[in-house]
Biopython code that builds the backbone (N, CA, C, O; Angstrom):
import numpy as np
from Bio.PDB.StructureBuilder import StructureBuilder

atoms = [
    (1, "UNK", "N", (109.832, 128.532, 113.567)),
    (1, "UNK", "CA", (110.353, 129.859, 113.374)),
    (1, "UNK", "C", (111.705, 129.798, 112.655)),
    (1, "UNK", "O", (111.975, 130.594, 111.756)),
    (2, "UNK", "N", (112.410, 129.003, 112.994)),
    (2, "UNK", "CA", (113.421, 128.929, 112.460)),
    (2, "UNK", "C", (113.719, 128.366, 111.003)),
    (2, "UNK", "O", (114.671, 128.708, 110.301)),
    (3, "UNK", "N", (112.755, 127.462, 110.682)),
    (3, "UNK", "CA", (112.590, 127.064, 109.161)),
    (3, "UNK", "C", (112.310, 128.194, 108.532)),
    (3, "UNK", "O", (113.002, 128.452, 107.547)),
    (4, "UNK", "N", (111.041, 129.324, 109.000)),
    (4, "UNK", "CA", (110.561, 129.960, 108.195)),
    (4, "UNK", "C", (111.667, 131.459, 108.040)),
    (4, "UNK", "O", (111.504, 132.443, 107.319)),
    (5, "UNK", "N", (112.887, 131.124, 109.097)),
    (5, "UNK", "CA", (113.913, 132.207, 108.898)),
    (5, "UNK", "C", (115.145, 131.654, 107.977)),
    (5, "UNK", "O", (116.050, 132.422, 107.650)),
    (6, "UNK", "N", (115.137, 130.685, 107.693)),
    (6, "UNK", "CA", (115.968, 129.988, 106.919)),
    (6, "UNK", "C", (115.003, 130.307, 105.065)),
    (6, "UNK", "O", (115.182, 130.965, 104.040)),
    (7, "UNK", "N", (114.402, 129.719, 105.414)),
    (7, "UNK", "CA", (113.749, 129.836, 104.027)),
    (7, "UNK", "C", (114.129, 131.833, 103.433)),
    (7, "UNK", "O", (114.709, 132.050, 102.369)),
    (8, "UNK", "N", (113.704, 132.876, 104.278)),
    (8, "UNK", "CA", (113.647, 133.828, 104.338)),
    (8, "UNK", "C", (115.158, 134.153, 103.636)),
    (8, "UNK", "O", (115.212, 134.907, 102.664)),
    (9, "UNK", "N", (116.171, 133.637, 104.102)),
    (9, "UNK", "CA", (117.343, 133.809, 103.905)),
    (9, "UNK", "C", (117.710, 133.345, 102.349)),
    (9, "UNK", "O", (118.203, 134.074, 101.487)),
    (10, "UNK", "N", (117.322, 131.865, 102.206)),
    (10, "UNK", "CA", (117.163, 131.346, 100.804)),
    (10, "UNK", "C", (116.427, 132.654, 99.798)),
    (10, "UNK", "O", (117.057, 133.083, 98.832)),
    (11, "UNK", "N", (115.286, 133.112, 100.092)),
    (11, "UNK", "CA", (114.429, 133.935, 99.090)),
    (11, "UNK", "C", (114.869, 134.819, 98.987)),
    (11, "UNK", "O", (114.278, 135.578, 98.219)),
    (12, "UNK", "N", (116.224, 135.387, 99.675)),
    (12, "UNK", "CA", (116.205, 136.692, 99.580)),
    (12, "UNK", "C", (117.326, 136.906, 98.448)),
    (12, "UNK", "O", (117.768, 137.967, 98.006)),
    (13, "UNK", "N", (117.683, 135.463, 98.082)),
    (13, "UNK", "CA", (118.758, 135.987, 96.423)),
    (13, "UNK", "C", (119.945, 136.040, 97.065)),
    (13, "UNK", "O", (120.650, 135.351, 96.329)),
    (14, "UNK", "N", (120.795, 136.498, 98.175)),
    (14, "UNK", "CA", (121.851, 137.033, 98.735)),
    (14, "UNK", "C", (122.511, 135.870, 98.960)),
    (14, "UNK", "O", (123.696, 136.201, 98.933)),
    (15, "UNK", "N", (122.427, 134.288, 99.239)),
    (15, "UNK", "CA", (123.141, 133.219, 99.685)),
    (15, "UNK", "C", (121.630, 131.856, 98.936)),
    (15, "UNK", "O", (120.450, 131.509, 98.983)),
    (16, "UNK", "N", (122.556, 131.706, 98.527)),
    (16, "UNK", "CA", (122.119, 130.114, 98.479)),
    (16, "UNK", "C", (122.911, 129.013, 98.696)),
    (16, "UNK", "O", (124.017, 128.842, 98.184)),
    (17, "UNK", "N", (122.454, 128.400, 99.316)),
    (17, "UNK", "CA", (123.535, 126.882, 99.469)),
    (17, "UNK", "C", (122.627, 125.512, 99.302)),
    (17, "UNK", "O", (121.546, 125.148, 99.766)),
    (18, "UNK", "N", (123.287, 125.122, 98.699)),
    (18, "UNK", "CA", (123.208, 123.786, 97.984)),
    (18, "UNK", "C", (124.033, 122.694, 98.175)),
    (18, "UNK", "O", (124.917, 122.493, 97.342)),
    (19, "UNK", "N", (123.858, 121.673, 99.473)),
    (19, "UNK", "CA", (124.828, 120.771, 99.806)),
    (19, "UNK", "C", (124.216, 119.941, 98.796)),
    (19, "UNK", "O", (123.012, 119.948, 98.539)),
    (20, "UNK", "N", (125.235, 119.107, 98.142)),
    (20, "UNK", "CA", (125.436, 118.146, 97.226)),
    (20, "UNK", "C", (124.818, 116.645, 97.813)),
    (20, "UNK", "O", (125.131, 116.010, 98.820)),
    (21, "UNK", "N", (123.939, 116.400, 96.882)),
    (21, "UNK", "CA", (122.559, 115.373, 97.137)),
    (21, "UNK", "C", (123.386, 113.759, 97.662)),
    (21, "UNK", "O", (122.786, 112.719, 97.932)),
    (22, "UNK", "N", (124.553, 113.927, 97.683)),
    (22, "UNK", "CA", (125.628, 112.399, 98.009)),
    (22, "UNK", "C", (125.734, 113.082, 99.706)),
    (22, "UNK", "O", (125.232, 112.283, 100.497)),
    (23, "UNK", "N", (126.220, 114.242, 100.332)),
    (23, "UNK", "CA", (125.920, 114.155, 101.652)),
    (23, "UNK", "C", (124.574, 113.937, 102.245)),
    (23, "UNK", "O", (124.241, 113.168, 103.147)),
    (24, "UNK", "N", (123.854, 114.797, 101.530)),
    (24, "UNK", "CA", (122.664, 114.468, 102.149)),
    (24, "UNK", "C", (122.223, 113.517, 102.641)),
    (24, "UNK", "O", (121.627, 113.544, 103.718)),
    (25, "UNK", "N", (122.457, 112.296, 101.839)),
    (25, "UNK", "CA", (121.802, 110.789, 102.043)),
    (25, "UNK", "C", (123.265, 110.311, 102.945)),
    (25, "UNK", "O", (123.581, 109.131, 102.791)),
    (26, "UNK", "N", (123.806, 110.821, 103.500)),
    (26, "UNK", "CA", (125.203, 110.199, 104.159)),
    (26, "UNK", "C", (124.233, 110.649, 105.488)),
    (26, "UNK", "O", (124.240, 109.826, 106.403)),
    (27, "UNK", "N", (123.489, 111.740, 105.669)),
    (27, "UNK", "CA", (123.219, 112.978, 106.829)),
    (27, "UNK", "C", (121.826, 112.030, 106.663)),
    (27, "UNK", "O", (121.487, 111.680, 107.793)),
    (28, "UNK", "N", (121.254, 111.698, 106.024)),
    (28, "UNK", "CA", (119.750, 111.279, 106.567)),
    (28, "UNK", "C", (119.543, 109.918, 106.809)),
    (28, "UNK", "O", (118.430, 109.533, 107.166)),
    (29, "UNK", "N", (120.393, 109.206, 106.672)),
    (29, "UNK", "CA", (120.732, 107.725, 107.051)),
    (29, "UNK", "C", (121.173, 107.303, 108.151)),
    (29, "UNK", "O", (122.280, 107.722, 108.488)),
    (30, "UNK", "N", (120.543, 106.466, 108.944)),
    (30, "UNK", "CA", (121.491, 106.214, 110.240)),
    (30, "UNK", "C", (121.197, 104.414, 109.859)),
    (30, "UNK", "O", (120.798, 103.789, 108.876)),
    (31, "UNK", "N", (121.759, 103.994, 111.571)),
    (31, "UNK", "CA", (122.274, 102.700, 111.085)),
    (31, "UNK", "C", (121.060, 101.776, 112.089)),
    (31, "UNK", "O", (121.360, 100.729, 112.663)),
    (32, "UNK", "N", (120.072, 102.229, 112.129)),
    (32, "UNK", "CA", (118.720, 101.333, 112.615)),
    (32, "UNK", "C", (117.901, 101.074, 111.145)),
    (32, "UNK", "O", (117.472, 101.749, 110.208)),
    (33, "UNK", "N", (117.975, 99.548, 111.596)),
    (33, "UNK", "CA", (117.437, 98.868, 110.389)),
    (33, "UNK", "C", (115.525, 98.649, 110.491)),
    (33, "UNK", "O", (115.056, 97.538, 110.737)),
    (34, "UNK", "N", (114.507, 100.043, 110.230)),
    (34, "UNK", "CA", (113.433, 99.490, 110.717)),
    (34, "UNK", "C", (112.557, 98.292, 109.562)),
    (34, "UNK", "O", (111.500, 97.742, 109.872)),
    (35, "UNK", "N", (113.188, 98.106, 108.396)),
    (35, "UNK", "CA", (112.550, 96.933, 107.851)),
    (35, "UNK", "C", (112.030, 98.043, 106.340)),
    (35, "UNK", "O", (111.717, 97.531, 105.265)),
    (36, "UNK", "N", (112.034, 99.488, 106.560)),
    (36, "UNK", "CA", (112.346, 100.039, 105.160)),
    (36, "UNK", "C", (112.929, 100.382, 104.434)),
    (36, "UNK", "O", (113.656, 101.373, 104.502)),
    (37, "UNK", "N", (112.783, 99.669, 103.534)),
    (37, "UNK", "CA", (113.895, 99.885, 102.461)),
    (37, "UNK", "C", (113.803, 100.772, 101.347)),
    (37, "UNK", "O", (114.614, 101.111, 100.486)),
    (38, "UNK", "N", (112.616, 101.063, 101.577)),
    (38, "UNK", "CA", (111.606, 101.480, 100.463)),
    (38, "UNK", "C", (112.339, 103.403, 100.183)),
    (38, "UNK", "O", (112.614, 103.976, 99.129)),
    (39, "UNK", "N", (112.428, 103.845, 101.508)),
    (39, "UNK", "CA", (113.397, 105.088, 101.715)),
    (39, "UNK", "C", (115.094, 104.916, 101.117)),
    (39, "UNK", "O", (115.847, 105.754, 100.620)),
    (40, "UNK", "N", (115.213, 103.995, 101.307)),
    (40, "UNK", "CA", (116.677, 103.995, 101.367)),
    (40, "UNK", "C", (117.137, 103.909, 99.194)),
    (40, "UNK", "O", (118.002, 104.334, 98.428)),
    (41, "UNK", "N", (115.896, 103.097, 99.144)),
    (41, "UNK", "CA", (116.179, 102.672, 97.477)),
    (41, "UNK", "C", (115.713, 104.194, 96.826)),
    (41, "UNK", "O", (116.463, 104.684, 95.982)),
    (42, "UNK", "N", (114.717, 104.790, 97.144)),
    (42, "UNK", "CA", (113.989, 105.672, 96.612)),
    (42, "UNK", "C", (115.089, 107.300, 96.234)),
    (42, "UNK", "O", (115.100, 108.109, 95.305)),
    (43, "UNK", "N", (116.191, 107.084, 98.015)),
    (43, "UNK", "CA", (117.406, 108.127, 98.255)),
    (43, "UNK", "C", (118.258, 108.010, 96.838)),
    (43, "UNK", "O", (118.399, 108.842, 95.942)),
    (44, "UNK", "N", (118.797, 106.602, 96.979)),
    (44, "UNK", "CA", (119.695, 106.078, 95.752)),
    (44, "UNK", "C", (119.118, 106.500, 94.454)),
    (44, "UNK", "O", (119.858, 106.913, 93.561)),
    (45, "UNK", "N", (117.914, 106.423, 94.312)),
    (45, "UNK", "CA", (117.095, 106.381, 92.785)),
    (45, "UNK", "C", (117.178, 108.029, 92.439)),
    (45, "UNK", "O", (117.418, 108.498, 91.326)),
    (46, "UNK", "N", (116.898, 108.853, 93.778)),
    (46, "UNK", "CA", (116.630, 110.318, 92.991)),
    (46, "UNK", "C", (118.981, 110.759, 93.317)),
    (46, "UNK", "O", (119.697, 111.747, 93.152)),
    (47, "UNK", "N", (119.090, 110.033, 93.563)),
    (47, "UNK", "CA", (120.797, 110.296, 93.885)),
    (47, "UNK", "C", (121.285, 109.967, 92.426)),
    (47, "UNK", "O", (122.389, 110.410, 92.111)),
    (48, "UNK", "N", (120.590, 109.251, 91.522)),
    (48, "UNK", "CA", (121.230, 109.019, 90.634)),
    (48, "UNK", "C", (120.522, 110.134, 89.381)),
    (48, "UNK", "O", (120.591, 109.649, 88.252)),
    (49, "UNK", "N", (120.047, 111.150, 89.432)),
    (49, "UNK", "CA", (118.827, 111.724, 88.864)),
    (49, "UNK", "C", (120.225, 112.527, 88.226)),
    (49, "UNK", "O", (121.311, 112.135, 88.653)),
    (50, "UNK", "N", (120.208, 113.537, 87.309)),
    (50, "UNK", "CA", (120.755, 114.655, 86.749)),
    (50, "UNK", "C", (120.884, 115.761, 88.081)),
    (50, "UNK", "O", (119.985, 115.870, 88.915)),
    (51, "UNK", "N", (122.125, 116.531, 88.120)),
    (51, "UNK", "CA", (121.694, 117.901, 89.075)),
    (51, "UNK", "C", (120.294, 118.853, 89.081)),
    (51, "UNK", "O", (119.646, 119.009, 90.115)),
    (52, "UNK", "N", (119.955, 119.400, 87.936)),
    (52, "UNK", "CA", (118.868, 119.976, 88.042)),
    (52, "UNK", "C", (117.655, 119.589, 87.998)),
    (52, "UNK", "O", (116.647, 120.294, 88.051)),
    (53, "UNK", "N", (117.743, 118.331, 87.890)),
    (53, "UNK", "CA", (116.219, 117.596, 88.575)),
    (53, "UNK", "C", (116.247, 116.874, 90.189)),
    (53, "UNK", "O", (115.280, 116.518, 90.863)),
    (54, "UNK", "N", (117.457, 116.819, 90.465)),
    (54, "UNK", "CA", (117.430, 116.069, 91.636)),
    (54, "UNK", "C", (117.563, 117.213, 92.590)),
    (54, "UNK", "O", (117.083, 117.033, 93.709)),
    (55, "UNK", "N", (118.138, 118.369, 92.332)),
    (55, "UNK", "CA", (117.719, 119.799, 93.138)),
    (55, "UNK", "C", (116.284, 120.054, 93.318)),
    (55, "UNK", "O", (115.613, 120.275, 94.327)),
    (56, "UNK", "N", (115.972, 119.960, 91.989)),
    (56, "UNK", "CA", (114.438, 120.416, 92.085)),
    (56, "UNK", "C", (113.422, 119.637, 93.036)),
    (56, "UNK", "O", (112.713, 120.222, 93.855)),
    (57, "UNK", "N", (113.424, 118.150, 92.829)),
    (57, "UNK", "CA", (112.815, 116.903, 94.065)),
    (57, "UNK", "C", (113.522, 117.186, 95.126)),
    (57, "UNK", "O", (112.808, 117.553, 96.059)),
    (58, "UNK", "N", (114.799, 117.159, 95.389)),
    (58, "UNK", "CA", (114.962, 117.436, 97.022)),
    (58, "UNK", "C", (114.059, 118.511, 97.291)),
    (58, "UNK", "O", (113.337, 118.448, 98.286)),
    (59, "UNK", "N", (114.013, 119.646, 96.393)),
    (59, "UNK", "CA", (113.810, 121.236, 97.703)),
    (59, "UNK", "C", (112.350, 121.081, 97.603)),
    (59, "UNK", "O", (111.769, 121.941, 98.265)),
    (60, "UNK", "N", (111.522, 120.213, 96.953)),
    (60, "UNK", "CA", (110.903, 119.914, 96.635)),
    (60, "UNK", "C", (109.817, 119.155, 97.875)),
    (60, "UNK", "O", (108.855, 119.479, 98.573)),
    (61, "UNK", "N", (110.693, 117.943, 97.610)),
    (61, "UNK", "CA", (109.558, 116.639, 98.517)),
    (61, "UNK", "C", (110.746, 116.443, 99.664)),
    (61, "UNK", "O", (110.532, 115.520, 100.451)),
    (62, "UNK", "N", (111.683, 117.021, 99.809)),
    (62, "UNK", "CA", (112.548, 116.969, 100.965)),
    (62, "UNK", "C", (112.180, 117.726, 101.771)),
    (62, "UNK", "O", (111.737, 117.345, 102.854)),
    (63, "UNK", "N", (112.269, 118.867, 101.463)),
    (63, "UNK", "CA", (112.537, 120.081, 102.188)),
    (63, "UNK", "C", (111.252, 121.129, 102.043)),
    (63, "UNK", "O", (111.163, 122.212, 102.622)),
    (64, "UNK", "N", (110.289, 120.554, 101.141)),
    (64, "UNK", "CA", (108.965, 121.010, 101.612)),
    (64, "UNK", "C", (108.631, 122.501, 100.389)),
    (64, "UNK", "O", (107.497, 122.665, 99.938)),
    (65, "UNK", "N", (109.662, 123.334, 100.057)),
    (65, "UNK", "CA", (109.268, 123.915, 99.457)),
    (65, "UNK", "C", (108.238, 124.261, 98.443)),
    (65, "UNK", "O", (107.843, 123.205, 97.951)),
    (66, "UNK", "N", (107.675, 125.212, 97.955)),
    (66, "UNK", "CA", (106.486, 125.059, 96.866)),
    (66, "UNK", "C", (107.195, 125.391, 95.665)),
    (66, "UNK", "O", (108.351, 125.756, 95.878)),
    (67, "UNK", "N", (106.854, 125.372, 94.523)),
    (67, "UNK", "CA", (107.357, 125.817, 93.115)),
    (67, "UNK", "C", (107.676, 126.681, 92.702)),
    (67, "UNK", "O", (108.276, 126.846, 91.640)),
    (68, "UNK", "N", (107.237, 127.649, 93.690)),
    (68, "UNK", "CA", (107.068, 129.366, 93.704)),
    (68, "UNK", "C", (108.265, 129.345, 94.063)),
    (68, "UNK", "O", (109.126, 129.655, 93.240)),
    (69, "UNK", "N", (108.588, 129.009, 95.254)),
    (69, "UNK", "CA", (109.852, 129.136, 96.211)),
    (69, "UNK", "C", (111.278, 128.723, 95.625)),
    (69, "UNK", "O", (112.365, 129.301, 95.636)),
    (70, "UNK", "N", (111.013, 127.960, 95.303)),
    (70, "UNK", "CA", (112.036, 127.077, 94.239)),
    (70, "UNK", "C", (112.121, 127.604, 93.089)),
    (70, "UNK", "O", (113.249, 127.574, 92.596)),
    (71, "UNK", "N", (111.263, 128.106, 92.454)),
    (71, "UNK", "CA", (111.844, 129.001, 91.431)),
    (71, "UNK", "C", (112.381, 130.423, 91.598)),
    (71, "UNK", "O", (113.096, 131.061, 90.825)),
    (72, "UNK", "N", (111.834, 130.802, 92.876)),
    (72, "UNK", "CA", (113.080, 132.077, 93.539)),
    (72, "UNK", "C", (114.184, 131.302, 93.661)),
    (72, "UNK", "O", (114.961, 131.522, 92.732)),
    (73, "UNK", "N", (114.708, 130.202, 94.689)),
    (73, "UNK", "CA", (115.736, 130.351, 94.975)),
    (73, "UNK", "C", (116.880, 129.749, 93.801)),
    (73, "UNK", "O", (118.107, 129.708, 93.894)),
    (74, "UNK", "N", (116.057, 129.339, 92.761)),
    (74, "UNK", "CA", (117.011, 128.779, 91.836)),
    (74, "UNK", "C", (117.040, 129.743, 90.523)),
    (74, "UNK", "O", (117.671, 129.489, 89.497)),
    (75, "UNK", "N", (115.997, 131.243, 90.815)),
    (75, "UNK", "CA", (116.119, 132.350, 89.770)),
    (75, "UNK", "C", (115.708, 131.811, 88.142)),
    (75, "UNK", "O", (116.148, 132.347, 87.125)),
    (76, "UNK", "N", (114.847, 130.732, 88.164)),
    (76, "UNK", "CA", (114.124, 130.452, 86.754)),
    (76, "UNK", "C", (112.548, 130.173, 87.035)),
    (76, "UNK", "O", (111.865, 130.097, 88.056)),
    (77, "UNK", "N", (112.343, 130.078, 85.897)),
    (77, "UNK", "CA", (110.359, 129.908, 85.788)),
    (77, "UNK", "C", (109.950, 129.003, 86.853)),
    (77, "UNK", "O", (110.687, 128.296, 87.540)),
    (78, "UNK", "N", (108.352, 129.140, 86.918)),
    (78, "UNK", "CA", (107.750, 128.376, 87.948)),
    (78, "UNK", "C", (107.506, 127.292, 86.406)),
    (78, "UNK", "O", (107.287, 126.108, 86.665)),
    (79, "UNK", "N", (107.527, 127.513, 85.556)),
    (79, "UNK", "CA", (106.915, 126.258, 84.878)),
    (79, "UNK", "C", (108.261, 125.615, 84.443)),
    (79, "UNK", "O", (108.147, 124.451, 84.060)),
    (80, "UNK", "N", (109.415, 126.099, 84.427)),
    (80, "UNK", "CA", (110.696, 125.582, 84.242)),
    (80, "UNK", "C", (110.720, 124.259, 85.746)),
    (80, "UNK", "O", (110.976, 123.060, 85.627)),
    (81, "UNK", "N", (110.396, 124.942, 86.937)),
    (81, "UNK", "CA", (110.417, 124.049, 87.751)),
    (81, "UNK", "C", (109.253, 122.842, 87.671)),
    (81, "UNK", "O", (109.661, 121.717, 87.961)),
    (82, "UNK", "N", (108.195, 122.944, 87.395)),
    (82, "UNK", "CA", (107.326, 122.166, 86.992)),
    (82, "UNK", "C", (107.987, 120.866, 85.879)),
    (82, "UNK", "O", (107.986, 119.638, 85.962)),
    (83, "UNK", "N", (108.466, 121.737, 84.952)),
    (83, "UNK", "CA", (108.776, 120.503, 84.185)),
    (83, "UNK", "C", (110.056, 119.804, 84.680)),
    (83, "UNK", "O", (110.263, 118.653, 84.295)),
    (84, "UNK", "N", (110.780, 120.307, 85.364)),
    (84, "UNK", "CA", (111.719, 119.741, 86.183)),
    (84, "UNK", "C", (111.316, 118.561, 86.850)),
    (84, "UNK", "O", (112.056, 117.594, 86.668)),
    (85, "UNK", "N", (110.479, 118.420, 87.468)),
    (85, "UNK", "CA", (109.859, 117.926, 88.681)),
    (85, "UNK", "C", (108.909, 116.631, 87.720)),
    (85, "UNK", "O", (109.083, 115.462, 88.062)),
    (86, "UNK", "N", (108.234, 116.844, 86.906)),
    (86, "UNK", "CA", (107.998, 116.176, 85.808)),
    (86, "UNK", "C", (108.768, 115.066, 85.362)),
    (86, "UNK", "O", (108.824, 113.837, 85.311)),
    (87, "UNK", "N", (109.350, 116.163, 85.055)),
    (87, "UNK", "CA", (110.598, 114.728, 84.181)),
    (87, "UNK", "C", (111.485, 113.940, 85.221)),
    (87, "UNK", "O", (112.110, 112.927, 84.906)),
    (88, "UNK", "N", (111.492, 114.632, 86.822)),
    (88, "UNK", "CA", (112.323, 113.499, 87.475)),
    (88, "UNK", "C", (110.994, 112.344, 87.893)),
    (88, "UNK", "O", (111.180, 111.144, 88.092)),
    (89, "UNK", "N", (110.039, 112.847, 87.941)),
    (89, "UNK", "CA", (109.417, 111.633, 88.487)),
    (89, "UNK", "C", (108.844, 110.771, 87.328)),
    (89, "UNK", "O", (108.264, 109.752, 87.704)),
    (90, "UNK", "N", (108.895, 110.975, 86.070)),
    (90, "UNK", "CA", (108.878, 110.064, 85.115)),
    (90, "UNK", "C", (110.417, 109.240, 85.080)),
    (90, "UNK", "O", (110.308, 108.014, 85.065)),
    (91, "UNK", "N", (111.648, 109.717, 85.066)),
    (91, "UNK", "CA", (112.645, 108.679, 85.220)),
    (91, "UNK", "C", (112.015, 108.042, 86.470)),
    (91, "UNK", "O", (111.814, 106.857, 86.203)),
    (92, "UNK", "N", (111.691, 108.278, 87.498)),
    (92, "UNK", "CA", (111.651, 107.844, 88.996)),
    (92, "UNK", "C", (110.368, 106.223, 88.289)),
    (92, "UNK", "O", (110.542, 105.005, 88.287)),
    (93, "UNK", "N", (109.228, 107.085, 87.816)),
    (93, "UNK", "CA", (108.852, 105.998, 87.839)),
    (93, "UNK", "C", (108.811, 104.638, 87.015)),
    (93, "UNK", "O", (108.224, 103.626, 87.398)),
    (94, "UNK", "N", (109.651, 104.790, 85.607)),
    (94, "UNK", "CA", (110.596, 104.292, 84.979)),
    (94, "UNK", "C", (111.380, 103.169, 85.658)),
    (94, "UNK", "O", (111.149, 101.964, 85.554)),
    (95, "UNK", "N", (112.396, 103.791, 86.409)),
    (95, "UNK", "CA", (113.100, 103.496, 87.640)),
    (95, "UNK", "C", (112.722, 102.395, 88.372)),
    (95, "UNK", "O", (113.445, 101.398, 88.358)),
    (96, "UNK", "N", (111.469, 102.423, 89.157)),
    (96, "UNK", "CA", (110.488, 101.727, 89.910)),
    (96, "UNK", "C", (109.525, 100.895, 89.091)),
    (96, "UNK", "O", (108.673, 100.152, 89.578)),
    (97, "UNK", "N", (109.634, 100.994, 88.440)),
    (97, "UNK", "CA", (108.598, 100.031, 87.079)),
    (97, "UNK", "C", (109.484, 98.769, 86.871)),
    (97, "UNK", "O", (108.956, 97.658, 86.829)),
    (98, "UNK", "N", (111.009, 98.953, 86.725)),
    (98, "UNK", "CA", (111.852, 97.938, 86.128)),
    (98, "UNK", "C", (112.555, 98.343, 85.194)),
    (98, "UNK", "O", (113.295, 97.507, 84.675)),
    (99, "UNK", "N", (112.566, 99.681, 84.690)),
    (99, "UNK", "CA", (112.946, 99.713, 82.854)),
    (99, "UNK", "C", (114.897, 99.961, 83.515)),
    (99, "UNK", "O", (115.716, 99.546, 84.334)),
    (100, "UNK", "N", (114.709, 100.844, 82.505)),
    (100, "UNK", "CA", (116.379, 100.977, 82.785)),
    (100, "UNK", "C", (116.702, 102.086, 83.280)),
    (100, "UNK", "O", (115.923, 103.038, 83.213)),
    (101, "UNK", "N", (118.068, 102.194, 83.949)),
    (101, "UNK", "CA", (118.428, 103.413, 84.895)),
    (101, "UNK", "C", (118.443, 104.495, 83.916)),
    (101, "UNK", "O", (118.317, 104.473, 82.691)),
    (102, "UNK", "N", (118.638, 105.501, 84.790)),
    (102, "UNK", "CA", (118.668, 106.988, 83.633)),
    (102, "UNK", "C", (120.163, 106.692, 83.143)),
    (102, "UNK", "O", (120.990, 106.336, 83.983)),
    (103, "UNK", "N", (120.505, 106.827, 81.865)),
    (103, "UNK", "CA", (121.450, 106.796, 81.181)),
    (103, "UNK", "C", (122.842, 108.140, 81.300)),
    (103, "UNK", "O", (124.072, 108.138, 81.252)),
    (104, "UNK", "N", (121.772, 109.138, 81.468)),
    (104, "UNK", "CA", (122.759, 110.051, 81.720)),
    (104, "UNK", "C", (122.709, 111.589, 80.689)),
    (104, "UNK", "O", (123.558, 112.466, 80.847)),
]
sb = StructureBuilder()
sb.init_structure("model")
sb.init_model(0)
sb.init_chain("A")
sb.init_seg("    ")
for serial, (resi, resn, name, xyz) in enumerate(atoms, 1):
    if name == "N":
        sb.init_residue(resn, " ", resi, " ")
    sb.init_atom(name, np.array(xyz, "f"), 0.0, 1.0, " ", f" {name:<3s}", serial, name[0])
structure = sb.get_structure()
Protein backbone atom coordinates (compact mmCIF):
# COMPACT_ATOMS: atom_id res chain seq x y z
CA UNK A 1 0.00 0.00 0.00
CA UNK A 2 2.44 2.16 0.68
CA UNK A 3 4.60 1.74 -2.52
CA UNK A 4 1.52 2.12 -4.48
CA UNK A 5 0.95 5.61 -2.42
CA UNK A 6 4.33 6.70 -3.09
CA UNK A 7 4.30 6.00 -6.67
CA UNK A 8 0.80 7.96 -6.66
CA UNK A 9 2.62 10.91 -5.31
CA UNK A 10 5.52 10.59 -8.00
CA UNK A 11 2.60 10.54 -10.93
CA UNK A 12 0.94 13.19 -9.82
CA UNK A 13 3.62 15.90 -11.38
CA UNK A 14 3.47 17.96 -7.95
CA UNK A 15 6.99 16.54 -6.30
CA UNK A 16 9.49 14.54 -7.67
CA UNK A 17 12.56 13.51 -5.96
CA UNK A 18 15.45 12.14 -7.26
CA UNK A 19 18.19 11.08 -4.73
CA UNK A 20 21.43 11.08 -6.58
CA UNK A 21 22.48 7.44 -7.85
CA UNK A 22 26.13 7.85 -5.49
CA UNK A 23 23.72 7.67 -2.23
CA UNK A 24 21.83 5.19 -3.33
CA UNK A 25 24.56 2.60 -3.62
CA UNK A 26 25.99 4.08 -0.14
CA UNK A 27 21.97 3.09 1.15
CA UNK A 28 21.89 -0.36 -0.61
CA UNK A 29 25.19 -1.71 0.47
CA UNK A 30 25.87 -3.11 3.72
CA UNK A 31 28.94 -4.72 5.02
CA UNK A 32 28.03 -8.72 4.79
CA UNK A 33 30.17 -10.20 2.36
CA UNK A 34 27.73 -13.02 0.75
CA UNK A 35 30.31 -14.01 -2.06
CA UNK A 36 28.39 -11.51 -4.70
CA UNK A 37 30.02 -9.42 -6.35
CA UNK A 38 28.22 -9.56 -9.27
CA UNK A 39 25.63 -6.73 -7.52
CA UNK A 40 28.14 -4.70 -6.24
CA UNK A 41 30.17 -4.36 -9.83
CA UNK A 42 26.90 -4.09 -11.78
CA UNK A 43 25.91 -0.78 -8.87
CA UNK A 44 29.41 0.78 -9.90
CA UNK A 45 28.84 0.06 -13.75
CA UNK A 46 25.25 1.75 -14.00
CA UNK A 47 26.90 4.57 -11.27
CA UNK A 48 29.13 5.41 -13.86
CA UNK A 49 26.27 5.69 -16.70
CA UNK A 50 25.30 9.50 -17.82
CA UNK A 51 22.32 11.11 -15.51
CA UNK A 52 19.59 10.46 -17.85
CA UNK A 53 20.23 6.97 -18.49
CA UNK A 54 21.17 5.95 -15.14
CA UNK A 55 17.73 7.62 -13.88
CA UNK A 56 16.02 5.85 -16.37
CA UNK A 57 17.66 2.00 -15.19
CA UNK A 58 17.33 2.83 -11.61
CA UNK A 59 13.41 3.75 -11.75
CA UNK A 60 13.51 1.22 -13.98
CA UNK A 61 15.10 -2.25 -12.77
CA UNK A 62 15.47 -0.71 -9.23
CA UNK A 63 12.49 0.51 -8.32
CA UNK A 64 10.25 -1.49 -10.55
CA UNK A 65 8.58 1.10 -12.47
CA UNK A 66 7.10 0.55 -16.12
CA UNK A 67 7.96 3.00 -19.06
CA UNK A 68 4.67 4.48 -18.87
CA UNK A 69 5.40 5.54 -15.35
CA UNK A 70 8.70 6.82 -15.96
CA UNK A 71 7.81 8.74 -18.63
CA UNK A 72 5.17 10.55 -16.36
CA UNK A 73 7.41 11.11 -13.76
CA UNK A 74 10.23 12.39 -15.85
CA UNK A 75 7.43 14.39 -18.28
CA UNK A 76 9.00 12.97 -21.77
CA UNK A 77 8.02 10.17 -24.35
CA UNK A 78 7.50 6.58 -23.58
CA UNK A 79 9.80 5.93 -26.56
CA UNK A 80 12.27 8.67 -25.32
CA UNK A 81 12.41 6.35 -22.27
CA UNK A 82 12.81 3.27 -24.28
CA UNK A 83 15.69 4.50 -25.99
CA UNK A 84 17.08 5.59 -22.81
CA UNK A 85 17.03 2.29 -21.38
CA UNK A 86 18.50 0.99 -24.69
CA UNK A 87 21.37 2.78 -24.83
CA UNK A 88 22.23 2.22 -21.05
CA UNK A 89 22.18 -1.36 -21.41
CA UNK A 90 24.24 -1.37 -24.56
CA UNK A 91 27.09 0.70 -22.63
CA UNK A 92 26.24 -1.89 -19.72
CA UNK A 93 26.85 -4.58 -21.94
CA UNK A 94 29.92 -3.13 -23.56
CA UNK A 95 30.95 -2.63 -20.00
CA UNK A 96 30.59 -6.40 -19.12
CA UNK A 97 31.98 -7.70 -22.41
CA UNK A 98 35.50 -6.01 -21.61
CA UNK A 99 35.46 -3.02 -24.09
CA UNK A 100 35.98 0.29 -22.62
CA UNK A 101 34.25 2.37 -19.93
CA UNK A 102 31.72 4.94 -21.13
CA UNK A 103 33.86 7.85 -21.99
CA UNK A 104 31.56 10.40 -21.08
Amino acid sequence: MTANASRDVLKSGRIVFIEPFDDAIEVGTDDTNDGDDGDTEMLAAVAELPEKLRIAIHLHYYEGYSIKEIADILGIATSAVSMRLTRAKEILKKYFEGGSRYAG
